[in-house]
Each structure stands twice: as structure tokens, then as C-alpha cells.
C-alpha positions, 0 to 999 in steps of 0.5 A: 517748697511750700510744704517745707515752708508751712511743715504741711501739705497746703488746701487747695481753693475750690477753683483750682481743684482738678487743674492737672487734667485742664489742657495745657498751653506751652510755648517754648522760646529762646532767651530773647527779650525782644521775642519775649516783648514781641509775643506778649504784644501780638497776645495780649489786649492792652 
């Protein structure tokens, strides 16, 4: 873990301060790389 590696609770950045109570965005998906393609390019501006 990251307090293992640093032997202390790291800072968080000012940004992120909060980040649990934010709304969380899941989708669960199966192990299909074709699936996992064609979601990224119905999601993603390329």
C-alpha cells in the first residue's frame, strides 16, 4: 500500500479533498475485450 511504501498516511491534493461523497459512476462488464473496445468507443471523443 501507499502507507506501507511511504511509513506515513500520504497528503491529499487540494482537489481530491471530499472525493468519497462526489456520485460514483460504475459499470460492471464482463471479461470481453471486444465489449470493453466497443464501450470506450461509444463513450469516448476520439
Amino acid at each position: 500500500t501507499i502507507v506501507e511504501a511511504l511509513g506515513r498516511e500520504p497528503e491529499r491534493p487540494a482537489g481530491f479533498e471530499g472525493i468519497e461523497a462526489l456520485p460514483k459512476r460504475v459499470l460492471n462488464m464482463d471479461a470481453d475485450l471486444a465489449a470493453v473496445k466497443a464501450l470506450i468507443a461509444r463513450t469516448c471523443d476520439a
